[in-house]
N, C-alpha and C positions, 0 to 999 in steps of 0.2 A: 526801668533804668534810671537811675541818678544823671537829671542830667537837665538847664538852665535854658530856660522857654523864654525871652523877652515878653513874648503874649499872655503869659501865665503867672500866679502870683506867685512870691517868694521873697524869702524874710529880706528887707531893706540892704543889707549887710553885707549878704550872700551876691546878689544881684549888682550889688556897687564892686564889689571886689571882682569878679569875672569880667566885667567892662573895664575897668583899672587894669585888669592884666591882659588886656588884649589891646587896648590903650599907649600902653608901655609897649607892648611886642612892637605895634604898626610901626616906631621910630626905628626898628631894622629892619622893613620888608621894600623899603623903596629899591625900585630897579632889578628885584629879585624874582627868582624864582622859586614858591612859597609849598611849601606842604601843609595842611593844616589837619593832625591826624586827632580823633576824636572829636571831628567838627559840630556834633550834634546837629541844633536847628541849622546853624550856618553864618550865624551873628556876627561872629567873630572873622570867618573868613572874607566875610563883606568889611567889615573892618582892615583889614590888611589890606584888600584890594584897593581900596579907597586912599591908602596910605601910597600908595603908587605901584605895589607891586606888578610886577612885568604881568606874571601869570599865577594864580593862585588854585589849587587843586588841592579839593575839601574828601577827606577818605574817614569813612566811620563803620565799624562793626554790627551797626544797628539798620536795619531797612527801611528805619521810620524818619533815621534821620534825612540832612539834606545839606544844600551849599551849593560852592561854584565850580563847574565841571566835577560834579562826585562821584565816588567812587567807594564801594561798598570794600570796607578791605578789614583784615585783622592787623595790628599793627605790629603785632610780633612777628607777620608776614606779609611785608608789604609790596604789593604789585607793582614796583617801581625798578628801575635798572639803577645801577651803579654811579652813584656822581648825579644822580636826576635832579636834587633841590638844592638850592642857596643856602635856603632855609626851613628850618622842621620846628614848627609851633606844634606843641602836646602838652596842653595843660590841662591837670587832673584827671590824667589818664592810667600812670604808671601805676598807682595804686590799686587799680580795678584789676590788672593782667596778670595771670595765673604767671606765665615766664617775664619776670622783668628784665633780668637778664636779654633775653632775645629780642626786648623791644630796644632794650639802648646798643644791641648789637644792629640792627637794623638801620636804625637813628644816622648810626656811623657810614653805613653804607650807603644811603642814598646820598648824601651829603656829598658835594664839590667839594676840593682843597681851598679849606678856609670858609665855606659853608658852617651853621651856627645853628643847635639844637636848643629851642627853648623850653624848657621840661619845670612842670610846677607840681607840690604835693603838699596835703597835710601836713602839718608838723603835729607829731604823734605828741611830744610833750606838753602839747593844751589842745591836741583834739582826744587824747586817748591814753592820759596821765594812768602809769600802773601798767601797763600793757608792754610786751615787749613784740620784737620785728617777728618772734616765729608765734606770736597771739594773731587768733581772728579780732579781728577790728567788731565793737557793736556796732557798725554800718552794715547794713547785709551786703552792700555795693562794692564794699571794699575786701581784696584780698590781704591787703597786709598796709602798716602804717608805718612811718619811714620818722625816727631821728633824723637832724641835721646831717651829722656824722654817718651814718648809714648811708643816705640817698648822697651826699658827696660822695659815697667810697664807689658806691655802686654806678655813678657816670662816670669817674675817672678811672675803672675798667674799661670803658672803650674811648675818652677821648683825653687829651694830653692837658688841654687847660681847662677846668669848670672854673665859674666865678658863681659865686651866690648873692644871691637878693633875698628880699623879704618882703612880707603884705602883712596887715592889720599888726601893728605892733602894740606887744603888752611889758610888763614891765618881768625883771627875775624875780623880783618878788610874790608875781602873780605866780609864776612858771613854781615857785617853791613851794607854795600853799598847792597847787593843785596836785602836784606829787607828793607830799602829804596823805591831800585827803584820798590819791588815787588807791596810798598804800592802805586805805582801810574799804577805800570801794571806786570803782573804775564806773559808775553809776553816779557816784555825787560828785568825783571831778567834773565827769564831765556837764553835769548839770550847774553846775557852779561856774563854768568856765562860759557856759549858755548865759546863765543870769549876767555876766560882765556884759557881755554883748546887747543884750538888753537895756543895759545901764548905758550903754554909749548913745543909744537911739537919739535923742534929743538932738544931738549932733552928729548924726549917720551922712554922708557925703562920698561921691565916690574918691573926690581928692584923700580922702585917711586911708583912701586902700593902695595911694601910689607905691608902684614896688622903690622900695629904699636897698642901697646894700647890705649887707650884712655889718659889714663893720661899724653900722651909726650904733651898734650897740642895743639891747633889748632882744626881745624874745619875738618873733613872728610866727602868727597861725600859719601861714602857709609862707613855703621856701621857695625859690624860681631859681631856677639854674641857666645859666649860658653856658652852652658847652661850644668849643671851638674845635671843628675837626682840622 
């Protein structure tokens, strides 16, 4: 399973970005009541908790994973009643779930009036230049890889405002060359899109993964959504 061990190694980049995005969430979980669905090891949930949340409740598809008060669950079917969290943290989830559909129908459901779903994913045009939403992704982990414009249209099916953010930002001109090279192989974008990443190393921090809005402009590897029920 794809899936970000603090204990274990992983590319600089990768591991700054996951801690920036849970970083970012902790400044909405104070006083709340947290869901944190795809919790893996549980890093993150400890994160939020720490932020103050009232109560945090770590639920994962996996047996191996873990967290705080967890709870083994599918997220397209989540063991929870109607109105149960504040807040539903699910980052880098929705792209793995056969029904995406039923996971952001769920999202909707556990959530209180004015409760806030924070949902993150690839951005398909510099992880998977060339490929479109009904292609298998070359991730074996991944069911399907989400445009900007897609995974917005797909949360504002079930909630009335999304606002978008953004992580690791590159430029349109990157985002141009790698659709390019996707249209000749969806293999040398994405190696090409690798080498950038590489290229940043020297100055790898997790502060360049702080999520930014959408509107400063540029391209982001991965999109973050606030959805407001």
């Amino acid at each position: 399973m794809e899936r970000l061990a603090l204990d274990r190694f992983s590319s600089p980049w990768l591991r700054n970005q996951h801690l920036a995005r849970y970083r970012w969430a902790a400044g909405f979980a104070s006083g709340l009541r947290v869901l944190d669905a795809a919790s893996g090891t549980g890093y993150g949930s400890r994160i939020l908790r720490d932020a103050g949340a009232v109560h945090v409740t770590s639920m994962d598809l996996s047996g191996e994973a873990s967290g705080l008060a967890f709870v083994r669950a599918d997220a397209s079917r989540l063991p929870a009643r109607h109105g149960a969290f504040d807040l539903y943290v699910s980052f880098e989830t929705i792209e793995h779930v056969e029904d995406d559909d039923a996971l952001v129908r769920e999202a909707r459901r556990v959530l209180s009036a004015g409760g806030k779903f924070l949902c993150s994913t690839p951005n398909r045009d510099l992880l998977s230049p060339g490929l479109t939403l009904r292609d298998r992704p070359r991730n074996p982990y991944h069911v399907r890889e989400y445009s900007i414009g897609e995974f917005e249209s797909l949360l504002a099916s079930a909630f009335p405002r999304v606002t978008l953010f953004g992580q690791t930002w590159f430029s349109e001109r990157h985002r141009s060359f790698l659709a390019r090279a996707g249209g000749w192989s969806n293999v040398l974008s994405v190696r090409l899109h690798q080498l950038s990443n590489l290229a940043r190393l020297p100055r790898e921090s997790e502060t360049r993964h702080r999520p930014e809005p959408l509107a400063r402009g540029g391209v982001p590897e991965v999109v973050i959504a606030v959805c407001e029920a």
